[in-house]
N, C-alpha and C positions, 0 to 999 in steps of 0.2 A: 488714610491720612487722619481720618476721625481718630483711630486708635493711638495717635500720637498725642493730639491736642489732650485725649483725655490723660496721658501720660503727663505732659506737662501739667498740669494741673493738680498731680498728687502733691500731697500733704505732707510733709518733710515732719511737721510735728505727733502726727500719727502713723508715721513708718515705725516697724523693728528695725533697729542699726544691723543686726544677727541674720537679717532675710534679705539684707542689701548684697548686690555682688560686691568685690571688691575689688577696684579696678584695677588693681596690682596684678591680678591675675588675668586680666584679661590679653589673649594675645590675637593679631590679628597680621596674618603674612601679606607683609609689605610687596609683596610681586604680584599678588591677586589683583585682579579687576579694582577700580573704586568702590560698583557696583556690590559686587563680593565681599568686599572689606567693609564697606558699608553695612549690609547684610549679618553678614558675622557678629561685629560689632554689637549689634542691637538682640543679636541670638544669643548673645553671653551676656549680653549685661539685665536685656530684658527691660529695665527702663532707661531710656539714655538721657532722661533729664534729674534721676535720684539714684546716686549709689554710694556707694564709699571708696574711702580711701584711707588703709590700716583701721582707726577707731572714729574717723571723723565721718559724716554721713555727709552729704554734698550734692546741694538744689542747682543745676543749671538753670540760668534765664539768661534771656538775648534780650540786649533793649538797643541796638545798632540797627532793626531793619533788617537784618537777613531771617529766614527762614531755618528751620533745623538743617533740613540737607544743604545745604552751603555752608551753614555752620560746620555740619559732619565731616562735608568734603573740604575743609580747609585744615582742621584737625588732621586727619588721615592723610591728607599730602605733605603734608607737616611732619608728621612721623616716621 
């Protein structure tokens, strides 16, 4: 969980746009586990709080009180 909070924490101003995944490609099969889909998710994108999307680059932050995985698993059931 440490390696999350440091994820959060990256620096949107000193990213490459070019080294960001890009979330248009990412796919994740909706009939797998949460667990799994969850897991994938983070295996393709690698940081799940900065990536892109086409040419925009895109910081997540939660300021509602939930945690990332409740975050995650609302997204993913969602989809």
């Amino acid at each position: 969980m440490n390696d999350l909070k440091c994820l959060r924490n990256a620096d949107i101003s000193a990213c490459n746009a070019d080294e960001l995944v890009d979330l248009r490609n990412v796919e994740v099969n909706p009939k797998a586990s949460l667990n799994r889909r969850t897991d994938d998710f983070i295996a393709q994108v690698g940081n799940p709080y900065l990536f892109r999307v086409d040419d925009i680059v895109v910081k997540v932050e939660f300021g509602d009180g939930k945690d990332f995985s409740e975050i995650l698993t609302d997204v993913i059931l969602a989809g």
